[in-house]
N, C-alpha and C positions, 0 to 999 in steps of 0.2 A: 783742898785748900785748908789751911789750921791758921785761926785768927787768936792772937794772945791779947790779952786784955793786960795791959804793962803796968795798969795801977794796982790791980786785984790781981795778976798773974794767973786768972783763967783761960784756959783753952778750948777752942770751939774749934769741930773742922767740919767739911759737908766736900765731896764727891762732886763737882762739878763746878763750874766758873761764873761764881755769881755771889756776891755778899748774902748772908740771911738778913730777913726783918726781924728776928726776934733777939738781934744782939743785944746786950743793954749799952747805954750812954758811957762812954770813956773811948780812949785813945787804945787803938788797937795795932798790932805788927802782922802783916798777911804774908803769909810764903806759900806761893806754889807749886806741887810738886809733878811730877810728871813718872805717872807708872812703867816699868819698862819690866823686860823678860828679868832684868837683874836685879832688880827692887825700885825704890823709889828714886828720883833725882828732882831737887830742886833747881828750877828753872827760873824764879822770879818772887821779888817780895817786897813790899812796899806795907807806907804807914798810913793811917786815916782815923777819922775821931769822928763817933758820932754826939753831938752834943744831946745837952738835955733838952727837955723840953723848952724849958722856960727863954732860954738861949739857944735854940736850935739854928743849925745853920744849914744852909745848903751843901750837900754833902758833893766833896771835888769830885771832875769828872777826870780828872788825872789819873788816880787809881781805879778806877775804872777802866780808860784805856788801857793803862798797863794789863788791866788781867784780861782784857780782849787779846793782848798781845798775840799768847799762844795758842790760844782759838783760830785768829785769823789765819796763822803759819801751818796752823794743823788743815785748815780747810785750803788753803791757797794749795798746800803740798799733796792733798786728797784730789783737789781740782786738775792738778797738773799731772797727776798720775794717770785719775779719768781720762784725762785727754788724749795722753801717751798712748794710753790701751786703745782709743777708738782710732787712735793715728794707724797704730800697728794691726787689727785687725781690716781696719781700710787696706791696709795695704795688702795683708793678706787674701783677703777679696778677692784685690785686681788679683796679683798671681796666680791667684786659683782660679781664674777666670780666662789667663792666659793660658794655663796650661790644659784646660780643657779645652780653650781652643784648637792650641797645637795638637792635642791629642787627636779633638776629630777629625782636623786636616791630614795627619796622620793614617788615620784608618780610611777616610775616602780616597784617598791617596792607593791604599793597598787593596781598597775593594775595584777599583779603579784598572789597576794594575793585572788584579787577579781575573775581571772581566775580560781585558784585552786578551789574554792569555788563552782563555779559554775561548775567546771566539775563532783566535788564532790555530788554534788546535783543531776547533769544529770545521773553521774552512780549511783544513791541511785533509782532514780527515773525509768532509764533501767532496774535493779533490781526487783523493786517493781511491775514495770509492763509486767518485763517475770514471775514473780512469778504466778501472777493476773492471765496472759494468760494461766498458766496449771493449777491453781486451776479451771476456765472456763472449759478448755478442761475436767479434770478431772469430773467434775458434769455433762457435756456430757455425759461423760462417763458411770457414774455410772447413769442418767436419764435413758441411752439406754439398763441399764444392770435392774435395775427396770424394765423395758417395759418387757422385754424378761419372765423377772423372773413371772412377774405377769402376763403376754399371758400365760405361761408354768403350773401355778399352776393354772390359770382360764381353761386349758386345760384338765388338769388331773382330776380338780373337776367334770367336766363334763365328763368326760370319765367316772370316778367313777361313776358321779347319773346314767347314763345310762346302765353301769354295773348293778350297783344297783338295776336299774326298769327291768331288763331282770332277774337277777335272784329270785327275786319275788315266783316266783312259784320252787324255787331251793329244793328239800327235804333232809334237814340236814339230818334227821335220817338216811335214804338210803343212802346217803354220807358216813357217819362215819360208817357204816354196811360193810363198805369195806375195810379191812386190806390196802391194795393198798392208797389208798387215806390216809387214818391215819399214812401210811406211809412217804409217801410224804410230807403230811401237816406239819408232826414232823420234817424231815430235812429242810423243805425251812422256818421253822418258827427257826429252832433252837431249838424246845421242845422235849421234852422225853417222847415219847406217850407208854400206857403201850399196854401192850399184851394181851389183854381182849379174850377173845373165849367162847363162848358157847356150848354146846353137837350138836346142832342139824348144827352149823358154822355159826351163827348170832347173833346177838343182840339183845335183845327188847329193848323197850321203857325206860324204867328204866334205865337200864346199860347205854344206848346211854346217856342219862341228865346225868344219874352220870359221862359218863368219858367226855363230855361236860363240865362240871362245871370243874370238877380238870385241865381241860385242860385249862380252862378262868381263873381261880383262880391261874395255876404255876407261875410263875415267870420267864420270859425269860431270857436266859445268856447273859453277857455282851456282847455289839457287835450286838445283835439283832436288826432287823430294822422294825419291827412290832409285834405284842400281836393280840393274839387272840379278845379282846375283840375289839383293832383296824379295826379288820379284819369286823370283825362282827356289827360293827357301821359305816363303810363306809358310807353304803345306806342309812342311817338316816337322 
């Protein structure tokens, strides 16, 4: 502020918004000015008188308000700035509040996801591998059942050749010479052995091949579990 003294044409100024006490008595012109990036600017200016003593008078509070003027504007527009800023950082707040929200819903979401996933996998994989473990068990199973089978029929074949080499000297004819036997033969075989007899109660040679052959050549009935010609290629 620069206060001119109009009678004496002295100049006083002083940096901040407030008359000095050390002016002297007379009529003064106030302007003030308002510093910017660009230099100074006057903003406002007004008159006031201080008297002397003897005549002293109460000094107006007009120019006074006046020089509050741009004080008050300065601070009212300081105030609303303040405000602006605590509005906009409030605001920022929430948003950043929201967005951390969303974000951990986001990642529980995925951790979520990523769990099912892999339980998913775990029971495909328990699954797959009790599956594994009875198809194992199983091929045990049937290796042990192979072993047995093939002991059983390596058994029997031998039983058989050794049947085989003992009856060697067996004499068919003399066998089938025997109603009994022919009998027998025909029910454990299932065939229909004829009723052959001779005058004298025997067979020859002849008749024996002949009822030999018809007996190798029938046909066993359904259900039968061996043929003569079976029977008779054992040993071979």
């Amino acid at each position: 502020m620069e206060f001119l003294n109009i009678k004496s044409d002295m100049m006083f100024s002083i940096k901040k918004l407030s008359i000095p006490g050390n002016l002297p008595p007379g009529i003064y012109r106030a302007q003030v000015f308002e510093i910017t990036d660009e230099g100074e600017k006057s903003i406002s200016n007004f008159e006031f008188n201080i008297p002397f003593k003897e005549d002293q008078i109460p000094i107006p509070q007009t120019p006074s308000f006046e020089a509050q003027g741009p004080k008050d504007f300065l601070s009212t527009f300081l105030e609303l700035r303040k405000q602006d800023q605590i509005a906009h950082e409030n605001e920022r707040q929430i948003w950043e509040t929201k967005l951390e929200s969303f974000r951990a819903l986001h990642e529980s979401e995925l951790r979520r996801l990523n769990e099912s996933h892999k339980n998913e996998i775990d029971r495909i994989n328990r699954d797959w591998d009790y599956k594994l473990e009875i198809t194992k068990n199983n091929h045990v199973l049937l290796e042990e059942e192979r072993t047995k089978l093939s002991k059983a029929i390596e058994l029997r074949i031998k039983g058989e050749l050794k049947n085989a080499n003992t009856s060697e000297s067996f004499d068919l004819a003399k066998a089938l010479e025997n109603p009994l036997v022919l009998s027998i033969l025909g029910k454990s075989l299932g065939l229909e052995v004829p009723n052959v007899s001779t005058p004298g109660g025997g067979m020859d040679m002849g008749q024996i091949m002949q009822l030999a052959s018809s007996l190798m050549n029938q046909t066993p009935p359904t259900g039968a579990k061996n043929s003569i010609m079976e029977i008779l290629s054992r040993g071979k």
